[in-house]
N, C-alpha and C positions, 0 to 999 in steps of 0.2 A: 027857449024854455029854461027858467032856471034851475039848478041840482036843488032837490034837497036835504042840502049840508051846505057847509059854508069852513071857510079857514079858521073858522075858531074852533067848530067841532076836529079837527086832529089835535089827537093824544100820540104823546110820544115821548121817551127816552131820548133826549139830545146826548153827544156825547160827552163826555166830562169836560168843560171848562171850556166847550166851546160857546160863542156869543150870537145871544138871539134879535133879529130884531123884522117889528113886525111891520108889512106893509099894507095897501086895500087889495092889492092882487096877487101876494104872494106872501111867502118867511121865511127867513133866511139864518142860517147856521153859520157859521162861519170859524174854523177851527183859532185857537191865540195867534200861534205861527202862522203864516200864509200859506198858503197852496190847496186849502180843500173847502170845497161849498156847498151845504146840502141847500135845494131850494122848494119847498111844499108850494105847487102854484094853486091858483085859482079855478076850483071845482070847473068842468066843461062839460057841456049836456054831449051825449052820445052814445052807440053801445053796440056790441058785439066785436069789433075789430080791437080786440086788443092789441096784437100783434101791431097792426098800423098805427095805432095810438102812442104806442110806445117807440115808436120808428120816428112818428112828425116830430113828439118833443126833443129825440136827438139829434133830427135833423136841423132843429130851430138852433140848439147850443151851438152848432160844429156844421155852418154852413159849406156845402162842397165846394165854392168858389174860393175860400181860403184856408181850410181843414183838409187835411188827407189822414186815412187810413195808415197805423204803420206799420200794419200786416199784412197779410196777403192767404189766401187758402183758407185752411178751419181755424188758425190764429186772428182771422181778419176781425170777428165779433163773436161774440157769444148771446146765445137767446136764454131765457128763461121765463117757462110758465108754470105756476103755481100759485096756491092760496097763501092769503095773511091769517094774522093769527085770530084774525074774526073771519076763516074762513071766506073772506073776496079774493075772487079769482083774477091775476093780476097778471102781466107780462114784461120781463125785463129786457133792454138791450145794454150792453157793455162791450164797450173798445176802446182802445188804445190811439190816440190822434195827436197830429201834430201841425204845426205851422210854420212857415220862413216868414219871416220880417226883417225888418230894418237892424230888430233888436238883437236878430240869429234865432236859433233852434228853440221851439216852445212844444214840449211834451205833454200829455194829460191823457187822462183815464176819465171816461163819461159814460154816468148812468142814465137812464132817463125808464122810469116805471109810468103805465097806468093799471090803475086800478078799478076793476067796475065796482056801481057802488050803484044801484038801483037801473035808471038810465043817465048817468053821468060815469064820468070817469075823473079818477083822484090821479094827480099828476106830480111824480117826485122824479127828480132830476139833482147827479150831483157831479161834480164837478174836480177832479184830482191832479195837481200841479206834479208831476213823477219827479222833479226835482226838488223838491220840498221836503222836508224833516217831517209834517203833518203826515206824508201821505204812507209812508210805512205806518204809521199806527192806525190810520183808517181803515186798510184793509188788514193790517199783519194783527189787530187784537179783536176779541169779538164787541170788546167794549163802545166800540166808535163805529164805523157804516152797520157791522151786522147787527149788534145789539138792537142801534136807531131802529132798522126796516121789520125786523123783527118784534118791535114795541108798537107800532104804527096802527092806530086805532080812530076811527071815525066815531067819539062819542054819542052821536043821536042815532048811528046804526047798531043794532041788534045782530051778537053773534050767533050764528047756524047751531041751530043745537041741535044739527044731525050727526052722528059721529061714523069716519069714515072710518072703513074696518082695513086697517092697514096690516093687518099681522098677516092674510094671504097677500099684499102687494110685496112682502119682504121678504118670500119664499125663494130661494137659488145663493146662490155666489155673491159676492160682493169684495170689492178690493179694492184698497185707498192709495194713492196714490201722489197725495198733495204734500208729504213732506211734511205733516205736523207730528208735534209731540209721538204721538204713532203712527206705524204704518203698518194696516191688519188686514187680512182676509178672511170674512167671515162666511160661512153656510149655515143659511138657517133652514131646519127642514120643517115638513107641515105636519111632523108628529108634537113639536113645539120643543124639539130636539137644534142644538148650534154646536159647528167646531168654529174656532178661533187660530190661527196662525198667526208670525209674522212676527214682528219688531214690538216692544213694549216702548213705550217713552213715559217721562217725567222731565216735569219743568220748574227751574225754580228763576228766581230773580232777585239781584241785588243793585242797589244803584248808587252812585256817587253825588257832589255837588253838582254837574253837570250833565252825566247819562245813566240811563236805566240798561240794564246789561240781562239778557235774558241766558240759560244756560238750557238745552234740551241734553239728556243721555235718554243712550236707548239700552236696551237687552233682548234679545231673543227670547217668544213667550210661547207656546202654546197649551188650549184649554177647549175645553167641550162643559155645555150644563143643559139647561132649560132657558127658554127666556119666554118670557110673553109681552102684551101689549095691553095697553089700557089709553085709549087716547092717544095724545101722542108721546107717552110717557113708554120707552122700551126699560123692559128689566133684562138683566143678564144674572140668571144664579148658576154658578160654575161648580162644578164638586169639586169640594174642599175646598172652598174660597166662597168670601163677603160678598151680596149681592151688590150687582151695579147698576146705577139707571144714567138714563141717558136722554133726551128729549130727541124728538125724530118728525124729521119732516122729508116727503119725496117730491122733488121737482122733475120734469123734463128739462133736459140742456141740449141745444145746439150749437157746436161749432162752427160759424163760418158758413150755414148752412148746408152743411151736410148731412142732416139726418136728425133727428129727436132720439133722445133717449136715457134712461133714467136715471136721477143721481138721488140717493139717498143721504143727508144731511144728519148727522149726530152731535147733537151739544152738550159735552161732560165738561167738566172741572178737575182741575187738580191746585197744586199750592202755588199755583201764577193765577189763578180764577179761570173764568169760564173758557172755552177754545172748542171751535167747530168741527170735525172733522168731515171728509166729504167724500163717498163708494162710491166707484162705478159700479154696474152689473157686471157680473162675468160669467161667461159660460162656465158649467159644471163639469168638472175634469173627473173620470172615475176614480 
């Protein structure tokens, strides 16, 4: 049965300067540098197993007879389920792989999504050389993988114009912990009341004839205001301070399968441009 959509209907943000080209069964990104590949395959009729959808396509990239895992426990892979920005509910796998050859040691990092899209599933798969100059900017900006997956739009599908009321899922603790620009612990309560702790960051960046030089400072901040929700638009208005918005999106993550459990995604800007930041839950401490 065929999908219908087709590889012409995706819309997407490539990321800057990387080169397109298109084939009958797939399209292909491909960063200037070597080492990073997004690949958009060819719509496949199916539905309900996201999970295993998203499992065969990275079992197809990283056959077990010659790919290994190069982790082990909740480092081994990371799951991810959640909605695109038209609202389909999709499922990520990512891990860390390697090979021996003739050639010695081959490192790489591999996504592999599906996405339900009626009764078909949309299939993105990509591909990261860990020794490669590309692959820091693929994940280390939001400009190149996150931007892409987050632009990612099936033109002849119609977005959900149901809107999820997320401002009771953001109720508790939350605490970042990934090392960006900041590192914050936020409480939001269901009076529509937030404290704020933890480290401020600021980013700027200069570059030369050959490299781009990124600079983070931090400061010690703490603050309390109001915040609300409109979509997935979060505001933060803090007494005596400029309000701030931030885009928000809540996925499930699994480590290594160990368990599901929630991670809250915020995308703010400062004078480097856009940057993700990414909460655990945390229990409420009195």
């Amino acid at each position: 049965m065929a999908a219908g959509f087709t590889l012409q209907d995706f819309a997407f943000a490539a990321p800057p300067q990387w080169l397109r080209a298109d084939f009958n069964d797939h399209i292909e990104l491909r960063s200037p540098d070597p080492g990073c590949l997004i690949m958009l395959l060819e719509p496949q009729p199916g539905s309900g197993d996201l999970d295993g959808a998203a499992a065969s396509a990275f079992a197809l990239m990283y056959p077990s007879v010659t790919w290994q895992q190069r982790n082990s426990g909740k480092k081994a892979f990371i799951l991810v389920r959640g909605q695109t920005a038209q609202k389909l509910p999709y499922s990520m796998v990512d891990a860390e792989m390697s090979m021996e050859s003739a050639a010695g040691f081959h490192p790489e990092r591999g996504v592999a999504v599906a996405i339900q899209v009626g009764d078909s599933f949309a299939i993105i798969v990509a591909r990261h050389n860990d020794f490669s100059i590309a692959h820091g900017n693929c994940y280390g900006k939001y400009d190149y993988w996150p931007r892409f997956f987050d632009s990612f739009e099936i033109a002849t599908t119609a977005s959900s114009t149901e809107r999820e009321s997320l401002e009771s899922r953001l109720i508790g603790a939350w605490h970042s912990e990934d090392g960006g620009p900041a590192m914050r612990t936020y409480l939001f309560r269901d009076d529509g009341t937030y404290l704020e702790s933890g480290g401020v960051g600021t980013t700027s960046v200069s570059s030369d004839e050959r490299f781009e030089y990124t600079t983070h400072t931090s400061y010690s901040s703490d603050g309390d205001g109001r915040f609300s929700v409109d979509g997935e638009l979060l505001t933060f208005r803090p007494h005596g301070g400029d309000a701030e918005e931030a885009r928000i999106q809540l996925v499930q993550v699994n480590d290594g399968g160990e368990g599901w459990r929630d991670q809250l995604r915020l995308l703010k800007s400062d004078a480097a441009g856009p940057y993700e930041v990414k909460l655990e839950r945390a229990p409420v401490t009195p």
